[in-house]
C-alpha positions in Angstrom: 0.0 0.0 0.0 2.9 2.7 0.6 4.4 1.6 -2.6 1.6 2.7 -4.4 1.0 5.6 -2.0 4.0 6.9 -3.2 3.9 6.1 -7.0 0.5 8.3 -6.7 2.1 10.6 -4.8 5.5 10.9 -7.5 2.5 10.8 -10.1 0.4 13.6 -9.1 3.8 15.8 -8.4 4.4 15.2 -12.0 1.0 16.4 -13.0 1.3 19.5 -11.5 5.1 20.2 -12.3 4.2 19.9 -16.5 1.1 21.5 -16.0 3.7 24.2 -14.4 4.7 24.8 -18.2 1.4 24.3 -20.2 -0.4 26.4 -17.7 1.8 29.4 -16.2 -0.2 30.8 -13.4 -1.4 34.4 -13.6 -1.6 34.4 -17.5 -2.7 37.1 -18.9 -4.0 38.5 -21.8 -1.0 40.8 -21.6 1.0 38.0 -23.1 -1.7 35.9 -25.2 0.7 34.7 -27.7 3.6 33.7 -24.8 5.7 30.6 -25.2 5.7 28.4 -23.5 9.0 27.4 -22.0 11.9 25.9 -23.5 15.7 25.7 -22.7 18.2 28.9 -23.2 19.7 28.1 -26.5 22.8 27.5 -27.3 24.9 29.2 -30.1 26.2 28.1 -33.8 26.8 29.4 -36.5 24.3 29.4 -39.5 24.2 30.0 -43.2 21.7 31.2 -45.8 19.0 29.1 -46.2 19.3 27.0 -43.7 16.6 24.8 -42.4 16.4 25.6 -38.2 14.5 22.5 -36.2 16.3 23.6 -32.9 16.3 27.1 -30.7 19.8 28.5 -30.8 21.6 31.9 -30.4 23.3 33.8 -33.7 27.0 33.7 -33.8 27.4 35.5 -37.0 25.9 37.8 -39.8 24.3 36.3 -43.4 24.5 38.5 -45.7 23.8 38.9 -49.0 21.0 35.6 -48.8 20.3 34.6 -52.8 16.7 34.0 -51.2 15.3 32.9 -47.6 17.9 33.7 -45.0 16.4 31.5 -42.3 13.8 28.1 -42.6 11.8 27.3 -39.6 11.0 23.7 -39.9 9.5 22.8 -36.3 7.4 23.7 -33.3 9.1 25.5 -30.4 11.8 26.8 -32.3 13.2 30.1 -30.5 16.1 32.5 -32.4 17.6 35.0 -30.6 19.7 36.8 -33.3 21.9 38.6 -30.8 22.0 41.6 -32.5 23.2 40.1 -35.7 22.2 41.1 -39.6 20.1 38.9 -41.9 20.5 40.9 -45.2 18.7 39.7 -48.6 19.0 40.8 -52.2 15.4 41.5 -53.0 13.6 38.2 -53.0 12.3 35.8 -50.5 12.3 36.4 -46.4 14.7 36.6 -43.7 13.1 34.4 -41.4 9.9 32.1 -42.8 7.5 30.0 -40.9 5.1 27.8 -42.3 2.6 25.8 -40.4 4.3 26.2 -37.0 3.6 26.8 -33.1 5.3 28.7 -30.6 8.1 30.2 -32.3 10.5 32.9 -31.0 12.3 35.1 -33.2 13.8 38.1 -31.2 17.1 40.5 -31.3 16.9 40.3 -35.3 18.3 42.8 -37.8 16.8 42.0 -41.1 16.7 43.9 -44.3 16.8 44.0 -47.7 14.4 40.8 -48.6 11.0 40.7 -50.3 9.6 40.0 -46.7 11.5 40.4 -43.6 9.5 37.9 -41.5 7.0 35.7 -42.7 4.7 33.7 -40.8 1.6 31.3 -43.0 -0.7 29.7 -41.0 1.7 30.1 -37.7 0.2 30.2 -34.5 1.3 31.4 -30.6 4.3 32.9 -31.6 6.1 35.8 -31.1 8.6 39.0 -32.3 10.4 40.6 -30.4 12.9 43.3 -30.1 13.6 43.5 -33.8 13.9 45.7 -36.5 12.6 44.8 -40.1 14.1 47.5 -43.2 14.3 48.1 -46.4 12.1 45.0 -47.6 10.3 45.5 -51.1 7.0 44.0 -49.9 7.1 44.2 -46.0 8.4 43.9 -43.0 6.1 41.6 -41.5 3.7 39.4 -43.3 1.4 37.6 -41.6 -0.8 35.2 -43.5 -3.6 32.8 -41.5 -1.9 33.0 -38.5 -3.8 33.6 -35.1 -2.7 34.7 -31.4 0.7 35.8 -32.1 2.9 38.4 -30.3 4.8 41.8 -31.9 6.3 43.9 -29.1 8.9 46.4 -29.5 9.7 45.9 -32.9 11.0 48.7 -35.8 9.6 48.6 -39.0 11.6 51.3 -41.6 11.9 51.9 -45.0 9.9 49.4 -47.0 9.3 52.5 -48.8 6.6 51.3 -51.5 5.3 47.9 -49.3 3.7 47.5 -45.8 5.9 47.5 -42.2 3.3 44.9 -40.6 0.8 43.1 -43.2 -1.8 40.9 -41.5 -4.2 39.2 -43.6 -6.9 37.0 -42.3 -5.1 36.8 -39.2 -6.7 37.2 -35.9 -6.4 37.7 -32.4 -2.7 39.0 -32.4 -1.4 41.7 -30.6 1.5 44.6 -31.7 2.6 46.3 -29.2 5.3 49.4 -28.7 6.0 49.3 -32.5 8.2 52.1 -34.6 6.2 52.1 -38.0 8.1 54.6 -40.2 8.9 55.7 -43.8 6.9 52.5 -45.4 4.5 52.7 -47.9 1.4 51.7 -45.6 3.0 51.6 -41.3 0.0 48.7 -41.2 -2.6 46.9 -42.8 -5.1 44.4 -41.3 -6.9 43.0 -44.3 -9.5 40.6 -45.6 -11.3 39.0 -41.7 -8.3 40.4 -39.6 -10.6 40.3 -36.5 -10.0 41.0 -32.8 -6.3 42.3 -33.2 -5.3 44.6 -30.9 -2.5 47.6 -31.8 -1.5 49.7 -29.3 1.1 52.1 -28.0 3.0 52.9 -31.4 4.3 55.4 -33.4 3.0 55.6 -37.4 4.8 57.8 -39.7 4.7 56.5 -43.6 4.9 57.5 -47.2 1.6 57.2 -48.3 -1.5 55.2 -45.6 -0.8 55.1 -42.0 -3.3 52.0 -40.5 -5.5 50.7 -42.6 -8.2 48.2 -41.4 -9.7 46.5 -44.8 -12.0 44.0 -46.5 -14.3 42.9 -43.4 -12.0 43.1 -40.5 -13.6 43.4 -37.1 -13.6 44.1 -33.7 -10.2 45.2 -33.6 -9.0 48.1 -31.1 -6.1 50.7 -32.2 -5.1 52.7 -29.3 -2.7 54.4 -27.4 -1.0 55.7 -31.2 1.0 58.6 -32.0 0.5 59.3 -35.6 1.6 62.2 -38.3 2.8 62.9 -41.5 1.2 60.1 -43.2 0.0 61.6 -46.9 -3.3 59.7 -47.9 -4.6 59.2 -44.0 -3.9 58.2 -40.6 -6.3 55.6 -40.3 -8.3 54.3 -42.9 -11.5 51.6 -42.7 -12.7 50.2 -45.6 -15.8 47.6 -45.2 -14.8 47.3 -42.2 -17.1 47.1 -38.8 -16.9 47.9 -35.2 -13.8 48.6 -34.8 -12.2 51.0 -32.0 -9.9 53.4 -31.9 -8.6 55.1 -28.7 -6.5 57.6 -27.2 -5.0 58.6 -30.1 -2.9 61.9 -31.4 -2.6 62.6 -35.1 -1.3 65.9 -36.7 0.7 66.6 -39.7 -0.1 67.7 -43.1 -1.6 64.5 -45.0 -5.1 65.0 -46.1 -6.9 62.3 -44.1 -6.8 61.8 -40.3 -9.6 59.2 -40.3 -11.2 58.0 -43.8 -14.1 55.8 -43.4 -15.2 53.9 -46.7 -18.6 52.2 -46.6 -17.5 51.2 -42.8 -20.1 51.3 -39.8 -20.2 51.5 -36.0 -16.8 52.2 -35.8 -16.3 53.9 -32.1 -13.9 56.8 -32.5 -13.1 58.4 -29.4 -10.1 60.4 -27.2 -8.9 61.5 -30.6 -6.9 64.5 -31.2 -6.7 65.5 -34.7 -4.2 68.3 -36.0 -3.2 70.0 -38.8 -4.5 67.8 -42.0 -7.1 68.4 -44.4 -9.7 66.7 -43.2 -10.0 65.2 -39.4 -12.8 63.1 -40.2 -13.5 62.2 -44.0 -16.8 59.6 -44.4 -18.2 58.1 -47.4 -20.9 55.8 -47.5 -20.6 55.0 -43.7 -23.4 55.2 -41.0 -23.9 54.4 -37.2 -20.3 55.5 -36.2 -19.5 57.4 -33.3 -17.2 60.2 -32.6 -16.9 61.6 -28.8 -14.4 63.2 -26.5 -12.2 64.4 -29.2 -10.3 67.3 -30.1 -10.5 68.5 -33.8 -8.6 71.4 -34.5 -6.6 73.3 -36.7 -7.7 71.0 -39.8 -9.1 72.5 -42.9 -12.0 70.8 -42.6 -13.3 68.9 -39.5 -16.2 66.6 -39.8 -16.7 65.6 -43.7 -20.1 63.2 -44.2 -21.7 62.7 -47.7 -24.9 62.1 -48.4 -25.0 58.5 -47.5 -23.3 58.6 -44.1 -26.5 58.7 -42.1 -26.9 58.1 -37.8 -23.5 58.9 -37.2 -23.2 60.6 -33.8 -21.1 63.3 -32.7 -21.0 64.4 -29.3 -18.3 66.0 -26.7 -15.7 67.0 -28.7 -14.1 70.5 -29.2 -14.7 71.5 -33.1 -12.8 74.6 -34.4 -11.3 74.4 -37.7 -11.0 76.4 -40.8 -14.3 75.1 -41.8 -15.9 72.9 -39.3 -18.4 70.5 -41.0 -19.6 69.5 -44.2 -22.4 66.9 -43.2 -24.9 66.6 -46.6 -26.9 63.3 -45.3 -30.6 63.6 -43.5 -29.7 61.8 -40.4 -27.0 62.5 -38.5 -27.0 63.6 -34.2 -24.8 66.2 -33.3 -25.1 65.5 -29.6 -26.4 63.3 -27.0 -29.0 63.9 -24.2 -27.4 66.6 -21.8 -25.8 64.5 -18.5 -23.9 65.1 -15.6 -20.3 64.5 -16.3 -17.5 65.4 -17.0 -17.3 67.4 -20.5 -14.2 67.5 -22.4 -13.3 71.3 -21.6 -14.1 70.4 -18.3 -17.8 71.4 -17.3 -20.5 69.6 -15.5 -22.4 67.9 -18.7 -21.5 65.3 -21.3 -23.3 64.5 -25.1 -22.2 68.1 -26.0 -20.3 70.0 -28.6 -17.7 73.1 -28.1 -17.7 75.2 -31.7 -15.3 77.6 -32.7 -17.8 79.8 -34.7 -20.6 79.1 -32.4 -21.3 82.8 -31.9 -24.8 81.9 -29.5 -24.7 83.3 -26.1 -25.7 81.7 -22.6 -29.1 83.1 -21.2 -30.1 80.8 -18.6 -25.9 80.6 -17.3 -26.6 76.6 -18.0 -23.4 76.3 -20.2 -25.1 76.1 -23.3 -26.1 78.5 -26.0 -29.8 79.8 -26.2 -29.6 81.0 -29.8 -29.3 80.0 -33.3 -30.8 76.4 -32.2 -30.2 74.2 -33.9 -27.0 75.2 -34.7 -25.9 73.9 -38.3 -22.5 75.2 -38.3 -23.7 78.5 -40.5 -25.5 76.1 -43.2 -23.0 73.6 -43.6 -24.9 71.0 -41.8 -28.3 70.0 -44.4 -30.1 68.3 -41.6 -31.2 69.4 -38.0 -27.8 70.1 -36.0 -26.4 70.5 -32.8 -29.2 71.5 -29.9 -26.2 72.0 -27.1 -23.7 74.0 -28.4 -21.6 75.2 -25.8 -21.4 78.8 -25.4 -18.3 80.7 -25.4 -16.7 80.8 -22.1 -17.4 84.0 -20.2 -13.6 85.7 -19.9 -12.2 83.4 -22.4 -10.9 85.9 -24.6 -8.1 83.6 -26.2 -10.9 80.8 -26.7 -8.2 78.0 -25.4 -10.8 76.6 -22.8 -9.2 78.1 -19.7 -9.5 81.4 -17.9 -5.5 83.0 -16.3 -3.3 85.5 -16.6 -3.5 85.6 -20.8 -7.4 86.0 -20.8 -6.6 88.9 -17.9 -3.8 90.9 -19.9 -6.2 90.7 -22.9 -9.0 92.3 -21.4 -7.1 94.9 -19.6 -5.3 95.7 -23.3 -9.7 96.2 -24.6 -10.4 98.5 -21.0 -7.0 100.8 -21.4 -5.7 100.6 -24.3 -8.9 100.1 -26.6 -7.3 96.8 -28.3 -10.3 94.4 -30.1 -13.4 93.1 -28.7 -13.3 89.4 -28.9 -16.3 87.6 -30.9 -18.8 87.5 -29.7 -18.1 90.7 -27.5 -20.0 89.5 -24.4 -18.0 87.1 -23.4 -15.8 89.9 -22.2 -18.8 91.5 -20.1 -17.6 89.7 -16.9 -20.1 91.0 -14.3 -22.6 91.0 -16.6 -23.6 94.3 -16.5 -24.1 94.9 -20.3 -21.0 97.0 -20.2 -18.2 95.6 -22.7 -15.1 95.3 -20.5 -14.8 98.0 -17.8 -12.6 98.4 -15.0 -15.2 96.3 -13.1 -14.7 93.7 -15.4 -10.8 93.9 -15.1 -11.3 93.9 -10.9 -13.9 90.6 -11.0 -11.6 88.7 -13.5 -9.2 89.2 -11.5 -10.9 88.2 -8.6 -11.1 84.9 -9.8 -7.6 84.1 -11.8 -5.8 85.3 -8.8 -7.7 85.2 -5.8 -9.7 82.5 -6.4 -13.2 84.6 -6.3 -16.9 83.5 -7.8 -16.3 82.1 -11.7 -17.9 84.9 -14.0 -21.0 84.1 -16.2 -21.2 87.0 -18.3 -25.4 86.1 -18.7 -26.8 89.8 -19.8 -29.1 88.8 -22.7 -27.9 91.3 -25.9 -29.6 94.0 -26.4 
């Protein structure tokens, strides 16, 4: 009886020490495509084209590869480059994986191949650390290939191709990426669904991220992005998608183009500097909130067919603001108690830059030209909570100090301009334009911390 006491004993011990390696507690989703874990490899050297069955460190460059530089040819296979080059001459890829599970390719510097790193209908694997250049078609390519793991990688200079190419590839992740000087910085196409991108930088020659041909539920977020010519972000067919926390600027023409693409959730945006922040054709049901659109030649661009999109909390002031020609879009939400983008008390409301309405009731929001259609350009209905001007805002950059105070004592002494609309620079409300009681109360409250000013004389 102890014998076999013991044998389950040694047996259930087992159990739980290989479970130790197919099931690493705490998992996260942080690391959905981690390896599981294999020995430290050990080093050889290598040559072009060679087939690779076992993990092993680099001990040299290959250069000059007549086609692939590297075959994987088995599960579990990890390559830590160390640092080393894999250069090409225009055809094939650096490192290729076909059919494979729970490869590691880190440390790598690979360039000059059609395709720097390949992986076709590869699974729970992983980049790391890398950087992927001058490759004609791109840096990346991932064909087929689900739950896989790009983290801190640099993708430069496929000037006419793609840094990271996924197609029909799903539930991967790319993490603290360098996208720069390629063609397109990425492109999820044909059912990439549930991919996540997050805390990069996109710069390119021509698209920035594109999301294409049916691909879903992916989230983008946590991106700085500029200078990319055709757009930022493009979605083309493509359906609730996210994108988050993002800052664009630059002097391309799109910041987000939506092609015949619906309930896309676009929110915590800032867009800067391009021609159009928002550009949508034939796209309905998507939602734009919290967002800063600014200093773009135009801001909000709907044709006819891009109907029920809705547009709420976000600061609008551009050259001009909005060109919506549909029949059905909402400009803002119910009015709610929150916290509202430039910092008041309600949410599901808009902040315009030529929004010239003035505040009766001292709610927050404008009491005049209701709706408010952005002087004509919007064909249908418009926005019912504009948010008036703040009272004492004379530089209109959401905030009331010292620059709103030496403004308004330059209109009381010195007779500089009235700011538009002129009100807004009544601060006690008297219905006298900027007085020396107006200069005292302001300063009351920039400096002294005194009773916020409301400015709420209805015009005469």
């Amino acid at each position: 009886m102890r014998n076999n006491n013991l044998e389950l004993t040694l047996s259930f011990a087992l159990c739980i020490f290989l479970l130790s390696y197919v099931l690493p507690v705490g998992a996260t989703s942080e690391d959905r495509a981690r390896p599981s874990i294999v020995p430290e490899p050990i080093s050889f050297p290598v040559s072009c084209g060679n087939n690779i069955s076992t993990s092993f460190a680099m001990m040299n460059d290959l250069n000059a590869c007549p086609n692939d530089g590297l075959r994987i040819v088995a599960n579990n296979v990890h390559i830590d480059c160390k640092g080393h080059k894999i250069s090409g001459t225009g055809t094939g890829s650096g490192i290729v994986a076909v059919g494979k599970q729970n490869v590691v390719v880190k440390n790598c510097v690979i360039k000059s191949f059609r395709t720097g790193i390949n992986f076709f209908t590869t699974n729970s694997s992983r980049i790391d650390n890398s950087t992927l250049s001058g490759n004609s078609f791109s840096g990346i390519y991932v064909r087929d290939s689900d739950s896989n793991l790009f983290k801190s990688v640099i993708v430069t200079g496929q000037t006419e191709g793609i840094g990271i190419y996924l197609r029909n590839s799903s539930n991967n992740s790319i993490r603290n990426v360098i996208a720069s000087e390629n063609g397109i910085a990425m492109w999820l196409y044909r059912n990439s669904n549930l991919n996540i991108i997050e805390d990069t930088i996109s710069s390119s020659n021509y698209n920035g991220i594109r999301v294409d041909d049916g691909s879903a539920l992916n989230i983008i977020q946590n991106v700085r992005s500029f200078d990319n010519y055709k757009f930022d972000f493009g979605f083309f067919t493509s359906n609730n998608n996210k994108l988050l926390n993002i800052y664009a600027f630059g002097h391309g023409e799109n910041t987000v183009y939506l092609f015949r693409s619906d309930s896309n959730n676009i929110s915590n945006v800032t867009f800067l500097g391009n021609d159009y922040a928002v550009n949508a054709i034939n796209s309905r049901f998507n939602s734009i909130s919290s967002s800063i659109i600014r200093k773009n030649t135009f801001g909000l661009v709907f044709d006819g067919s891009s109907n029920n999109n809705l547009i709420f909390n976000n600061i609008i002031d551009n050259i001009i603001n909005v060109v919506d020609e549909s029949n059905a879009n909402h400009w803002n939400t119910t009015k709610s108690f929150g916290t509202y983008i430039f910092g008041g008390s309600y949410t599901g409301v808009n902040y315009w830059g030529n929004y010239l309405g003035v505040d009766i009731d001292n709610d927050g929001f404008g009491d005049s030209f209701l709706p408010f259609d952005s002087n004509g350009s919007i064909s249908y209905g418009g926005d019912y909570l504009p948010i008036a001007k703040l009272c004492g805002d004379l530089n209109d950059d959401g905030i009331l100090d010292n620059s709103d105070l030496e403004l308004l004592i330059g209109i009381a002494f010195r007779g500089e301009s009235l700011p538009n609309p002129s009100l807004i620079a009544d601060i006690n409300g008297d219905g006298v334009i900027s007085d020396i009681v107006d200069v005292e109360m302001l300063t009351n409250y920039v400096l002294r911390g005194g009773p916020r000013p409301t400015c709420s004389v209805v015009p005469v």
